[in-house]
N, C-alpha and C positions, 0 to 999 in steps of 0.2 A: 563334497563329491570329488575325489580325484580323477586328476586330468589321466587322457586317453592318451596313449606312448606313442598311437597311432597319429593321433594328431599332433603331438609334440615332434615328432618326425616329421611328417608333412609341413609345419611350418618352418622347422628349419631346411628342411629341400627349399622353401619358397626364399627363406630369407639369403642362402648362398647363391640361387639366381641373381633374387635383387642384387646383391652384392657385385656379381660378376656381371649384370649390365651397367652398374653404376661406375665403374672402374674402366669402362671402355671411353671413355673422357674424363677428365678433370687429372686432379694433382698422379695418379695412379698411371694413367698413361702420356703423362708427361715425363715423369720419371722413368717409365719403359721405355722411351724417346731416346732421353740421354744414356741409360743403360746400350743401349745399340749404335747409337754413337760412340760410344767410348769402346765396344767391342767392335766395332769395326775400322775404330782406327787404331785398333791392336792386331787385326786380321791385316791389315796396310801396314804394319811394322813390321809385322812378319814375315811377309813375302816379301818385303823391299831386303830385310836377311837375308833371304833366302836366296833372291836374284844376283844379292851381290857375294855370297858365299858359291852359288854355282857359276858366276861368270869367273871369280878367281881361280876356282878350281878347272875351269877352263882355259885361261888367259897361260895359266902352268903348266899345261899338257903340252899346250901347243907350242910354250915358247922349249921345253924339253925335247917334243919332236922337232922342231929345228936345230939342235942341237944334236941328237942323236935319234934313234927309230926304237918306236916305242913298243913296237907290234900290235899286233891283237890283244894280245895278253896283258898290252902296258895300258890303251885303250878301255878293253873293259872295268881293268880296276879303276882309270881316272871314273869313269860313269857312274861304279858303283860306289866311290869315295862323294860322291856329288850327291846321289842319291840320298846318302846317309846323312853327309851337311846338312842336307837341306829337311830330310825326318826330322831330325832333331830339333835345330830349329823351330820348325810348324809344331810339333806337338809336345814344346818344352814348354811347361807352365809357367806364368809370370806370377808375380806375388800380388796383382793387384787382383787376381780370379777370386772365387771363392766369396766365402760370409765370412772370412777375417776382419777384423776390425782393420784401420787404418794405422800403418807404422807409426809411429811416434816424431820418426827422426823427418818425414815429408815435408816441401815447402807447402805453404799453407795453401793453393790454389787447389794441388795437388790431394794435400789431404780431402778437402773440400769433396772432390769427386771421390776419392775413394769412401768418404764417408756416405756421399749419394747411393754409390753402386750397393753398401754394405746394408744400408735402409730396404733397397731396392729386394736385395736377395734375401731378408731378415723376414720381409715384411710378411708373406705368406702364414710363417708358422704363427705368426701372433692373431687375437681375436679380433673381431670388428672394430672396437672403438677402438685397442689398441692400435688397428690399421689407418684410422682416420688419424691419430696424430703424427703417425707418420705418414703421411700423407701430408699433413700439414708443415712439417717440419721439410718434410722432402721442396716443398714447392718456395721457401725462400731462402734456400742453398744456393740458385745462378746470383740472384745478388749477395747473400752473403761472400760466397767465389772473387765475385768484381770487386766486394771493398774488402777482402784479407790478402787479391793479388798483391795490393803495392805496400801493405804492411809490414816492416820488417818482423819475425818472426818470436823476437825476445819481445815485442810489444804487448805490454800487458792485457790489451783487451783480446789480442792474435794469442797471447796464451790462455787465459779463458776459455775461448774458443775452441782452439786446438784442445784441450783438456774434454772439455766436453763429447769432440768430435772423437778421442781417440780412445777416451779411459772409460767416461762415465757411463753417457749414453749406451755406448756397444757392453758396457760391463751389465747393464741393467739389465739388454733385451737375453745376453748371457745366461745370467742368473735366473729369468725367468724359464727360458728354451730349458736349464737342468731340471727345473719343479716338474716333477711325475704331474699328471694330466689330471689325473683323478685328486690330487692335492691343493690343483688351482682353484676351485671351489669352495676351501675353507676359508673360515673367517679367525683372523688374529685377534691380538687384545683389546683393536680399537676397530671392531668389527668392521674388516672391510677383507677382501680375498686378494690375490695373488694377481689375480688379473685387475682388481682397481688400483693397486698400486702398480702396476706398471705401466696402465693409462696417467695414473699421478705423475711419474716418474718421467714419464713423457712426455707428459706437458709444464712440468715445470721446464726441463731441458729445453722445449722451443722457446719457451716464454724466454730462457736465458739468452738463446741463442737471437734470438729478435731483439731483444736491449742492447748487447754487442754492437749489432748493426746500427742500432737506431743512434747508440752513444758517438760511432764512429762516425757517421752520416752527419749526425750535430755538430760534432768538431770540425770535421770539413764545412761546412755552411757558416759556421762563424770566421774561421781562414777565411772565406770566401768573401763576407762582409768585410773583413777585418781589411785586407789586398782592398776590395772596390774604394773601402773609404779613405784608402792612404793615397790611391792612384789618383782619386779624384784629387782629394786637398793638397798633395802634391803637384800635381800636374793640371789640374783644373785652374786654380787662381793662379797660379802662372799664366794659361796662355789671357785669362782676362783682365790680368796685369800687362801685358802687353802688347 
């Protein structure tokens, strides 16, 4: 008996609710968290521009009309020279907007968040499960962040990293975003579609991106033994040698 189109609709109406009540907590709306955080403390870069482009364009008028008399006519152009500073300014793009992937050339903290934002804005056009691994990937980014801050940038696990956050990953969700819609439904030669390979694709990426961390995390922790047991045996039998 084939299925009714009618009910096939209705259960996807059902399942993009479920989807969009399950997204109002968890990894989904933590990362719409720092998305807003990070644009509005671009909205705070901006104005702070713009305050200090109209007060110079200020501080100039005035120290001119001391100087000589600038009239009406000198007046309304400083105004409308300030006006323009500051248009520009407010509604000149930065490179970190958009579903660009992340420059290559960023320090790693940096890339970090633009790789967050670039998940963030990506996430939409991809299918459910694809959503769930980024989702998953999204949500151990702030510590990945905290242990690629102090890493110098040639360090090979911070290049790993960086390669994944800049090339791989963003190239994958790329190539899937070009596949015509009606095409992500077929199945290749090791019967699997378009869209299981790019849930694959994505989780191997976290999977990578979680080992990074956990490798770097381990080395810290034995540093960390490593320091206790020397400070101890150094400094310890001394003071009860004495």
């Amino acid at each position: 008996m084939s299925e009714d189109p009618r009910v096939n609709r209705s259960l996807e109406r059902v399942e993009r609710v479920l989807r969009s009540l399950d997204e109002r907590d968890g990894p989904a709306r933590a990362a719409a968290k720092r998305e807003r955080k990070r644009l509005n403390a671009d909205l705070g870069r901006r104005a702070a521009r713009v305050g200090i482009a109209v007060g110079l364009v200020s501080l100039v008028t005035i120290i001119v009309g001391l100087v000589m008399p600038i009239g009406m006519f000198g007046f309304l152009a400083a105004v409308g020279l300030a006006i323009g500073i500051a248009a520009l300014l407010a509604f000149m793009p930065t490179k970190d907007r958009g579903t660009a992937p992340p420059a290559k050339d960023l320090p790693n903290g940096e890339m970090v968040q633009q790789f967050d934002s670039y998940l963030f804005r990506s996430r939409r056009a991809l299918p459910a499960p694809a959503q769930a691994e980024i989702d998953a990937i999204s949500t151990g980014l702030p510590s990945l962040k905290q242990t690629l801050d102090r890493l110098d940038p040639m360090d090979p696990n911070a290049q790993d990293a960086r390669r994944l956050m800049s090339i791989h990953l963003p190239g994958l969700i790329d190539r899937y975003v070009n596949v015509p819609p009606n095409y992500r439904q077929e199945r290749d030669g090791e019967d699997k579609t378009v869209d299981e390979r790019l849930v694959e694709g994505l989780a191997a990426g976290r999977s990578a991106l979680h080992d990074i961390g956990e490798k770097i995390a381990r080395s810290d922790i034995a540093a960390l033994e490593t320091q206790g047991r020397f400070i101890k045996t150094r400094y310890g039998e001394e003071r009860i040698e004495g």
